[in-house]
Backbone bond lengths (Angstrom), bond angles and torsions (degrees), N, CA, C in turn:
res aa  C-N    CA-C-N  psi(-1)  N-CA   C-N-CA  omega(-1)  CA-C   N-CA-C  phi
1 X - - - 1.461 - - 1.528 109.25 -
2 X 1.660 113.34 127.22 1.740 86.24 -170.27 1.573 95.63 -106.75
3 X 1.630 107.13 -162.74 1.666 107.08 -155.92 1.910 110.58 -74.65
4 X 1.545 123.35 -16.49 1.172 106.14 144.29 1.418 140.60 4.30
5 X 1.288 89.99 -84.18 1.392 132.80 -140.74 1.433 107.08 -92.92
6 X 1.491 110.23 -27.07 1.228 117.60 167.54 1.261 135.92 -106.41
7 X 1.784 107.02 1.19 1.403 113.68 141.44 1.034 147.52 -84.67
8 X 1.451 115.23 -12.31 1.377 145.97 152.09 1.511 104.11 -51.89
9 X 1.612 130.78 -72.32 1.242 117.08 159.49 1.384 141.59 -21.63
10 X 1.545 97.73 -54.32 1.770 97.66 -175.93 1.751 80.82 -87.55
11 X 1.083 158.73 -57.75 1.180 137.54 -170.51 2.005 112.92 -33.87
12 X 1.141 95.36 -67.97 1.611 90.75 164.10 1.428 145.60 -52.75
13 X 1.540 106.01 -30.53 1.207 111.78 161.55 1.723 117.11 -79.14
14 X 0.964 108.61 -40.81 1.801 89.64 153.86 0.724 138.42 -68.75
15 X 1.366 144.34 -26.23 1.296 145.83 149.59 1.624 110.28 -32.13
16 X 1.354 108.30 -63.75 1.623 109.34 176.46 1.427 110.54 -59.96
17 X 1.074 122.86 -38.30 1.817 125.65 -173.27 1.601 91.47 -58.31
18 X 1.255 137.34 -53.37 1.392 150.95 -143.81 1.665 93.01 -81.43
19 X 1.474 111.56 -57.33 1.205 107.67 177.58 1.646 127.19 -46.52
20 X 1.696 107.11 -42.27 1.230 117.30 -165.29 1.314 95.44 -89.10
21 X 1.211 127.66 36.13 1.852 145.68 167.81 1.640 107.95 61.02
22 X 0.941 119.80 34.99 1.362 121.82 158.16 1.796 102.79 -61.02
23 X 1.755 99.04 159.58 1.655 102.01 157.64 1.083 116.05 -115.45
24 X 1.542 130.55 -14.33 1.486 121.56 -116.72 2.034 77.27 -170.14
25 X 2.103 97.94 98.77 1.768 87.51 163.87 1.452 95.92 -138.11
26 X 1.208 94.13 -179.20 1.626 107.96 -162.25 1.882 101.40 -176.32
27 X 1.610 92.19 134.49 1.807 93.33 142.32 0.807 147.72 -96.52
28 X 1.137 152.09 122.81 1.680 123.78 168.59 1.385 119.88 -111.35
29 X 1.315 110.24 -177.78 1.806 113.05 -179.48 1.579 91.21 -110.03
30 X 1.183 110.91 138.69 0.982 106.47 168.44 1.769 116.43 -141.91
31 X 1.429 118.49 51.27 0.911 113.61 173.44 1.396 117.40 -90.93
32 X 1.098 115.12 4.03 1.504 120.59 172.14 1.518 108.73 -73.80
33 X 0.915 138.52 -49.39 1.404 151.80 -122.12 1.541 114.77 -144.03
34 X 1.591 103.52 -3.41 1.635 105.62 158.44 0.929 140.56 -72.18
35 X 1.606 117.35 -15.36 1.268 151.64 -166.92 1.901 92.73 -62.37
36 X 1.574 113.23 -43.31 1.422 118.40 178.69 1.268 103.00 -90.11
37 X 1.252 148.80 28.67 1.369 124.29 157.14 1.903 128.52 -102.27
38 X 1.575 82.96 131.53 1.642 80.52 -166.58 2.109 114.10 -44.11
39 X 0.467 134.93 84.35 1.601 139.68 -171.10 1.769 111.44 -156.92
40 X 1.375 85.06 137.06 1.773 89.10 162.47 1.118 135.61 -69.20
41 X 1.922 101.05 111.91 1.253 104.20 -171.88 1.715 156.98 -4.78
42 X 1.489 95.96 -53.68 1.190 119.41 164.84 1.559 111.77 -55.55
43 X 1.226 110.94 -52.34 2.082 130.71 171.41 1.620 98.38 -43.90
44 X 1.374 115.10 -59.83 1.262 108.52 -138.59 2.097 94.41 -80.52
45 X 1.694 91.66 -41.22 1.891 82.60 172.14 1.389 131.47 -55.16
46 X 1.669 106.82 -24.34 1.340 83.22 173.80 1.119 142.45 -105.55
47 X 1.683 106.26 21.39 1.773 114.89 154.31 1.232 133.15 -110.64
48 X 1.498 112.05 109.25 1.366 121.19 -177.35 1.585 121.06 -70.75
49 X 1.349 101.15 -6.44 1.626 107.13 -166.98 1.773 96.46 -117.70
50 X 1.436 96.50 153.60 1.650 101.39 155.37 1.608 103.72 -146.59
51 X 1.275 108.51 140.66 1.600 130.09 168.57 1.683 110.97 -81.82
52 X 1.429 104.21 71.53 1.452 92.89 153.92 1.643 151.71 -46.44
53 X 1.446 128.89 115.43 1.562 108.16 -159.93 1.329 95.57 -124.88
54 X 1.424 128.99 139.99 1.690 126.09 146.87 1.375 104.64 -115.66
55 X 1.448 71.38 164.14 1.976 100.48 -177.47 1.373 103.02 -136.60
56 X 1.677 109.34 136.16 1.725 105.63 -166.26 1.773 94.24 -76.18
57 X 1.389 88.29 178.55 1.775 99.34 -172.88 1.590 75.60 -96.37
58 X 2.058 120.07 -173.35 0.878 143.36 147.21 1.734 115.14 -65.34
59 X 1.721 132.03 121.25 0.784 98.63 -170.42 1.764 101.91 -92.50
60 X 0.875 140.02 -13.03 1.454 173.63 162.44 2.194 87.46 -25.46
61 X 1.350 92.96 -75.97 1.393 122.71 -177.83 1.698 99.57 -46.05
62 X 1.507 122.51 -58.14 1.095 124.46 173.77 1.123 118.47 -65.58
63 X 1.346 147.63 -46.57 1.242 130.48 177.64 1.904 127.79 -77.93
64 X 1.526 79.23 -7.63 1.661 82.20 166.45 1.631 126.85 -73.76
65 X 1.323 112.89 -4.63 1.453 144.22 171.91 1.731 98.84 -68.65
66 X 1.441 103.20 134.90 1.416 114.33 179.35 1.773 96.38 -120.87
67 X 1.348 119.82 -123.33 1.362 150.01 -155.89 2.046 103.33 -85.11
68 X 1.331 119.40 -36.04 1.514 140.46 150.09 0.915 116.83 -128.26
69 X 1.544 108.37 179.74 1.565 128.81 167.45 1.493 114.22 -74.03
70 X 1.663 96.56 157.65 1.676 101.00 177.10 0.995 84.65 -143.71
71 X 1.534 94.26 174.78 1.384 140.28 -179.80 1.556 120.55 -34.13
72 X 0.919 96.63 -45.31 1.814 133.74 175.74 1.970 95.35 -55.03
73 X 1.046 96.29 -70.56 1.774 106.77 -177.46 0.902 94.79 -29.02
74 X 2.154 102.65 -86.20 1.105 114.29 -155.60 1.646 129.23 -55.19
75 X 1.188 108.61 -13.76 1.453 109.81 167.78 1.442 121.02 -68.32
76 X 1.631 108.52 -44.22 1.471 130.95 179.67 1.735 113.35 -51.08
77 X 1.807 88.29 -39.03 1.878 99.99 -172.83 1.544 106.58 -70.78
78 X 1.776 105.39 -38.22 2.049 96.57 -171.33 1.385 89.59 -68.16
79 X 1.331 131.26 -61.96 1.138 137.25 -148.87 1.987 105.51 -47.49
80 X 1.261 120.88 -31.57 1.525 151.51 -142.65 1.792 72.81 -111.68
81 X 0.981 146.90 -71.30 1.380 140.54 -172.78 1.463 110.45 -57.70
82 X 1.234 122.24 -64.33 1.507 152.77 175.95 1.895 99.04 -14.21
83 X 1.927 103.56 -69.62 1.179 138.83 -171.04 1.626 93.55 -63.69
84 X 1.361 101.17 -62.46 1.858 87.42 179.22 1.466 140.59 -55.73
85 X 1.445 89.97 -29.61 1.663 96.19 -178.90 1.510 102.42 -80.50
86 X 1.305 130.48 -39.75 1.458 138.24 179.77 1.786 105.83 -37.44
87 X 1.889 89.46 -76.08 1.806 107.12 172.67 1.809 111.68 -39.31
88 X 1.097 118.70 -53.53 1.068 135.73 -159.31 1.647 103.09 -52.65
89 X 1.704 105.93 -64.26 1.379 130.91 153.77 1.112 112.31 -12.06
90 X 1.710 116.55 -86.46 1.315 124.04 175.74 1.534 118.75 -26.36
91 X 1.357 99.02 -53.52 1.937 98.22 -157.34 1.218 99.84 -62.08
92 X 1.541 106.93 -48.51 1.944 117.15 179.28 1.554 108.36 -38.49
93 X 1.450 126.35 -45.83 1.057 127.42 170.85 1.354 120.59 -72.71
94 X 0.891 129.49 -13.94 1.508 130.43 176.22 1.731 110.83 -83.30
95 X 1.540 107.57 -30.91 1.517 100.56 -174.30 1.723 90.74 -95.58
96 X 0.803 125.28 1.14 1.851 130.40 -172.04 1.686 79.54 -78.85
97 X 1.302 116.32 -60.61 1.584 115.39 -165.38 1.306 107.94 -84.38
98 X 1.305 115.53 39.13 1.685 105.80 170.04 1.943 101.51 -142.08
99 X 1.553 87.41 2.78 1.769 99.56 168.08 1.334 112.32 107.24
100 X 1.329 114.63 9.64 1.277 101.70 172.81 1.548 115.76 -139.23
101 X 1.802 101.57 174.13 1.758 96.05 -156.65 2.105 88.52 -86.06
102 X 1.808 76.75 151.92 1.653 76.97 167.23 1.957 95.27 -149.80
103 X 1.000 99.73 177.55 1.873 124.84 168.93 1.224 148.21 -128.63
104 X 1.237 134.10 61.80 1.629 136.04 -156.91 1.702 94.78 -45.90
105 X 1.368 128.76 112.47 1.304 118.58 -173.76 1.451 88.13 -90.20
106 X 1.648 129.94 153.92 1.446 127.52 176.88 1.840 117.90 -67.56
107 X 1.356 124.69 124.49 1.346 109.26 -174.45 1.628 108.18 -77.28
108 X 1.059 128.58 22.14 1.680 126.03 167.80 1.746 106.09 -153.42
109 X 0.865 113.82 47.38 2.022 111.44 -175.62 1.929 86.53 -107.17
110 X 1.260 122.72 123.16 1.392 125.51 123.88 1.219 111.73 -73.30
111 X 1.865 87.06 161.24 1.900 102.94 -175.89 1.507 95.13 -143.11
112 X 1.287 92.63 -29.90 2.103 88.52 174.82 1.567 117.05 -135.01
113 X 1.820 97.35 94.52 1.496 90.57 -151.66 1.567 107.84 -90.13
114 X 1.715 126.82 19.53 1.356 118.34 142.18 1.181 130.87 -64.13
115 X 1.557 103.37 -45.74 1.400 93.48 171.10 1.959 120.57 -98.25
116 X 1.474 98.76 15.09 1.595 91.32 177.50 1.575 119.44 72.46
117 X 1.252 138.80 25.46 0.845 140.85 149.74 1.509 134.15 -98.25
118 X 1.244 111.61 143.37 1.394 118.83 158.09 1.120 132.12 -73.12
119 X 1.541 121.39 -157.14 1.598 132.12 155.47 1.206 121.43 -65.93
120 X 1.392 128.15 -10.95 1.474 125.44 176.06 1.527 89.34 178.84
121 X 1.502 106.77 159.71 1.570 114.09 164.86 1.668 100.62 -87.73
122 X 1.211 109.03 126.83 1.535 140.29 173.00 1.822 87.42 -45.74
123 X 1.445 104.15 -78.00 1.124 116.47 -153.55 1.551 125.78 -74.60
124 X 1.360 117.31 -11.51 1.998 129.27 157.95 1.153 86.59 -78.90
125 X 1.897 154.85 -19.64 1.378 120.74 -177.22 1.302 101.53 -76.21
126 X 1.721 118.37 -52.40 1.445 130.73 153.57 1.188 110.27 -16.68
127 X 1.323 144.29 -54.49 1.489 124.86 163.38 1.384 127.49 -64.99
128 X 1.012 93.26 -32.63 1.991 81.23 -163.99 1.309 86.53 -103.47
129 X 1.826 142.33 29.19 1.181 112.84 130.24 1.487 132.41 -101.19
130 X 1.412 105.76 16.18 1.435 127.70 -155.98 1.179 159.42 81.87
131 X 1.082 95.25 14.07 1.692 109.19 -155.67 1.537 105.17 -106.28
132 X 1.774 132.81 15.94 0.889 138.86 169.09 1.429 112.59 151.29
133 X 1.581 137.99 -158.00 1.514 120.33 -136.44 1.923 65.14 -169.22
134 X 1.679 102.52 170.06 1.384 128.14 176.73 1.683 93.24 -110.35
135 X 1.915 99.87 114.30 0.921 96.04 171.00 1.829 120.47 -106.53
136 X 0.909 112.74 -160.07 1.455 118.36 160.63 1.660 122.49 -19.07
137 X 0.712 105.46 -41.35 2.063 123.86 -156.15 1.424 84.54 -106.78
138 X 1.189 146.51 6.68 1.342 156.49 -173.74 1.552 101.49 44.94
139 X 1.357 130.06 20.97 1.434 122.78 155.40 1.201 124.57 -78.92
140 X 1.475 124.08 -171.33 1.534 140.21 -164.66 1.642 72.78 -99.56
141 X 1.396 116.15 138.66 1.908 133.48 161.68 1.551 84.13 -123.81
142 X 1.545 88.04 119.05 1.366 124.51 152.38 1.532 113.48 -64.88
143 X 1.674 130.07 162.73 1.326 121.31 155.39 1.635 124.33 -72.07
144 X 1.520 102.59 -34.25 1.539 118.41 -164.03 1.785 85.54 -96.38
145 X 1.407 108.48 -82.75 1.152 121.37 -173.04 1.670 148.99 -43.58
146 X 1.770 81.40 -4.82 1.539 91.30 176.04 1.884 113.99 64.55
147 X 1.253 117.97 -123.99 1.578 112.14 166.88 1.561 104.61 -142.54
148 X 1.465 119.71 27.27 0.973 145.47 153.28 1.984 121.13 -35.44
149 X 0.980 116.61 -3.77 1.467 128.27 -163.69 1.586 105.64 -153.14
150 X 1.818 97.64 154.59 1.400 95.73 170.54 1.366 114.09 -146.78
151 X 1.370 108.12 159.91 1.288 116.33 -154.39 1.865 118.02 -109.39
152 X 1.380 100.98 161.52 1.865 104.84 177.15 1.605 93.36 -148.29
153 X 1.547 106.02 164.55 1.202 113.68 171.51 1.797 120.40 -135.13
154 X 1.152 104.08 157.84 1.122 113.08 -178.13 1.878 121.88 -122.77
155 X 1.700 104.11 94.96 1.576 101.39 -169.42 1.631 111.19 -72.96
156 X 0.920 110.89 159.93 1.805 115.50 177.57 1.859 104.52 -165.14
157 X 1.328 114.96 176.30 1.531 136.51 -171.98 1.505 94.35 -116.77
158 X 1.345 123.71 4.71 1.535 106.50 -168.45 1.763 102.10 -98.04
159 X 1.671 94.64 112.89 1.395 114.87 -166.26 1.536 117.99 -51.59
160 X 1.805 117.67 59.50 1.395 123.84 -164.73 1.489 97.15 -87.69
161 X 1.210 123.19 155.05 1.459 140.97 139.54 1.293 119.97 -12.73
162 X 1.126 144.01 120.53 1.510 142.47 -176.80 1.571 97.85 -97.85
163 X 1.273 138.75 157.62 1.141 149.88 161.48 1.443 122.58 -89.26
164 X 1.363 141.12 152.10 1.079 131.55 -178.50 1.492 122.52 -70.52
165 X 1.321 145.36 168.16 1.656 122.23 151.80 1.817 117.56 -96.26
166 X 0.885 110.32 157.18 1.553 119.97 -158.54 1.556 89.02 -80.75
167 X 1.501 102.34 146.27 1.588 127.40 -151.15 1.829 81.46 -119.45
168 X 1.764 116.93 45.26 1.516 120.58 162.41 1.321 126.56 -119.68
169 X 1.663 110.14 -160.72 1.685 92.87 -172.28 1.678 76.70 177.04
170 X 1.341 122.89 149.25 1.062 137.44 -154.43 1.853 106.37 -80.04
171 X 1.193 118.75 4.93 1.229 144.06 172.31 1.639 109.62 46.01
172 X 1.591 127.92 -118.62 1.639 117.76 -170.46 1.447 90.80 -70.80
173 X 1.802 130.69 -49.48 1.524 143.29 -173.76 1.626 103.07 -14.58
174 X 1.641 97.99 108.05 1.368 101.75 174.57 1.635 111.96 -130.78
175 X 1.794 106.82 14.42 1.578 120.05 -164.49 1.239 92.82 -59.01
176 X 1.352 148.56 -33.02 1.785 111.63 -173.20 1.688 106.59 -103.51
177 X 1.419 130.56 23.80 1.418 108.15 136.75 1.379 139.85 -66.31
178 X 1.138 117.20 -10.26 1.495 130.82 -167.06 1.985 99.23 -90.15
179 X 1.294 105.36 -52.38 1.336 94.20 171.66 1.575 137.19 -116.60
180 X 1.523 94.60 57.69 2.113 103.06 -178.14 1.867 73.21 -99.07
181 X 1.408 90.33 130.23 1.604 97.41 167.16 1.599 106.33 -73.60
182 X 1.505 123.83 -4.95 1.294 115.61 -163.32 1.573 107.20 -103.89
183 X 1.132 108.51 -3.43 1.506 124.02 -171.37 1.626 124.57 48.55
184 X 1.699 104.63 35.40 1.489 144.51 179.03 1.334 108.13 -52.73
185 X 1.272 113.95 -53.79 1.468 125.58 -167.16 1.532 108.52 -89.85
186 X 0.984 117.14 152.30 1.384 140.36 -125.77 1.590 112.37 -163.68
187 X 1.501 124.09 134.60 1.426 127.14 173.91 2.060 117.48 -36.75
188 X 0.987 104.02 -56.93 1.559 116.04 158.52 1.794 127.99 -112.07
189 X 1.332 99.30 164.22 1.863 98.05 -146.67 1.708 81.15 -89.90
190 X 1.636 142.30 -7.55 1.257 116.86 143.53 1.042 150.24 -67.61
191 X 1.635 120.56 5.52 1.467 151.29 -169.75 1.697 104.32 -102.43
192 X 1.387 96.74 -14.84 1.718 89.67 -169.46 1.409 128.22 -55.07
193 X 1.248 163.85 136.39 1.088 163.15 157.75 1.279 136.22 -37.87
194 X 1.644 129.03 43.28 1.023 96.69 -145.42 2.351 128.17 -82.82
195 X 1.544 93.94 3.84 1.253 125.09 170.84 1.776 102.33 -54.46
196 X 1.334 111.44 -64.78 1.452 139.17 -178.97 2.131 102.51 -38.56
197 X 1.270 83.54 -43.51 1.568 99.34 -154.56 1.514 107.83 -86.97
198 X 1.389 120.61 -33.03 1.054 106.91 175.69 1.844 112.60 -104.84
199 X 1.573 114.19 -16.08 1.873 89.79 151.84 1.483 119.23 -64.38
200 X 0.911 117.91 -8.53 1.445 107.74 170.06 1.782 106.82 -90.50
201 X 1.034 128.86 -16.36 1.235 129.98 149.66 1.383 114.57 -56.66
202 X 1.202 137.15 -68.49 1.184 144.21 144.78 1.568 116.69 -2.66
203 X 1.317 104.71 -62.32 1.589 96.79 -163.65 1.489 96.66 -90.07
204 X 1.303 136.87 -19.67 1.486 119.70 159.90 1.189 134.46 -51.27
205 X 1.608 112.66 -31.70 1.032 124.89 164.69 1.708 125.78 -73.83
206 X 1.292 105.65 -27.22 1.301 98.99 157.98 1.347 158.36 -95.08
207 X 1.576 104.78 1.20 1.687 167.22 163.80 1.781 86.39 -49.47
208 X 1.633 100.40 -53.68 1.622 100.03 -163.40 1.532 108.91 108.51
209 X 1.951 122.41 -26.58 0.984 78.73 177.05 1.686 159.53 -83.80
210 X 1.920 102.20 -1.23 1.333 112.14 172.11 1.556 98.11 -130.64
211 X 1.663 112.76 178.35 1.320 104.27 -163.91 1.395 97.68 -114.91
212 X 1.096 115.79 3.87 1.269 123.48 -177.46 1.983 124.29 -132.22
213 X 1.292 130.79 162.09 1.515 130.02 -162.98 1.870 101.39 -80.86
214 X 1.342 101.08 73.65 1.597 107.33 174.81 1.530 103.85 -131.12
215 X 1.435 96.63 164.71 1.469 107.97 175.09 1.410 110.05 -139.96
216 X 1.664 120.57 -62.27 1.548 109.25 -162.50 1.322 114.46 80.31
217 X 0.919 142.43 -51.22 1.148 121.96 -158.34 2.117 116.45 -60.36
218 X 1.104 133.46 -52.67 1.230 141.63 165.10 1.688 99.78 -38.86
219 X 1.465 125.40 -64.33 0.985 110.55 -176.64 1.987 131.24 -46.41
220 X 1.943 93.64 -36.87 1.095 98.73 172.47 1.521 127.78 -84.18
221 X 1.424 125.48 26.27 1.212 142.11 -145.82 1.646 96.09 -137.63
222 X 1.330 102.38 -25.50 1.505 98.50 -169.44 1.550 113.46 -140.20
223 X 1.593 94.18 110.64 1.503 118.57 -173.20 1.228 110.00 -111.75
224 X 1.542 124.07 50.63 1.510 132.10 173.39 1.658 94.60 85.41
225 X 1.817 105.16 179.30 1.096 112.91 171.30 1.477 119.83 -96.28
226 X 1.654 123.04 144.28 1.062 155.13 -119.75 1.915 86.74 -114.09
């Protein structure tokens, strides 16, 4: 297939991603890095590509967030999952009907919940398809979006264009150390805590105020670099 033909593709498939209210697309290659995804072997070799997608958060929703999460979030977050896996669905089916294999991977499924992982990290596909860098707060930083949004992916064989990853880094921007109630975050995003970060997940959840291991707060703290 030569490069035509395969920008025309990813041209079209964003277009539809965009339609089905995505904000945030990207390719990446990811044959480096499949080697870690929870999937059967056979599954995981034969997609070299992944379709990165975001969807902005509410920012309304986010700043109504104080000291924890509420009610408010957590509704915002299934609902924010709900929409992704649906969209996500779709596209998978759309490149299924154009001949090739694809996978809506779930944007919130654990599979190994000692160590907290899923089927793939959402957010290293988010890098290496471009659409932002691991900053500080150990999220995906957007350019526009800050870490305001969240992401799902979609693997496939359909020989698209990969995108580059952004040659950034969250620069002096240090606005969400001041408010991780867990005191997680850290001068560099290898310092982060992530022990720190999720008993305090823990005890929110047992506080009562969400029913599930969320926070928000970092996300709502960080609207790109400053």
């Amino acid at each position: 297939m030569d490069d035509s033909v395969r920008s025309a593709d990813y041209r079209d498939l964003k277009t539809r991603a965009l339609e089905l209210g995505f904000d945030l697309f990207g390719v990446a290659d990811v044959t480096a890095m499949r080697g870690d995804f929870l999937l059967e072997p056979a599954t995981r070799e034969r997609f070299g590509r992944a379709v990165s997608l975001g969807k902005r958060l509410s920012d309304a929703v986010l700043d109504d967030l104080r000291d924890h999460p509420t009610q408010l979030y957590f509704h915002h977050y299934r609902q924010m999952n709900f929409f992704l896996d649906r969209a996500a669905f779709l596209l998978a089916d759309d490149i299924q009907k154009l001949g090739f294999g694809s996978i809506a991977v779930p944007a919130s499924q654990l599979i190994d919940w000692d160590k907290q992982r899923a089927h793939l990290s959402h957010k290293h596909v988010g890098v290496a398809a471009g659409l932002g860098w691991l900053g500080r707060n150990n999220l995906l930083v957007n350019p526009e979006l800050g870490s305001r949004f969240r992401l799902v992916t979609v693997l496939t064989d359909m020989p698209l264009e990969p995108d580059r990853p952004l040659d950034r880094d969250c620069g002096p921007c240090r606005a969400c150390l001041a408010g991780c109630p867990a005191g997680a975050i850290k001068e560099t995003r290898e310092e982060f805590d992530h022990l720190a970060c999720y008993e305090t997940l823990k005890d929110f959840r047992k506080k009562g105020y969400v029913s599930q291991f969320i926070c928000g707060l970092c996300v709502r703290d960080c609207r790109g670099p400053k």
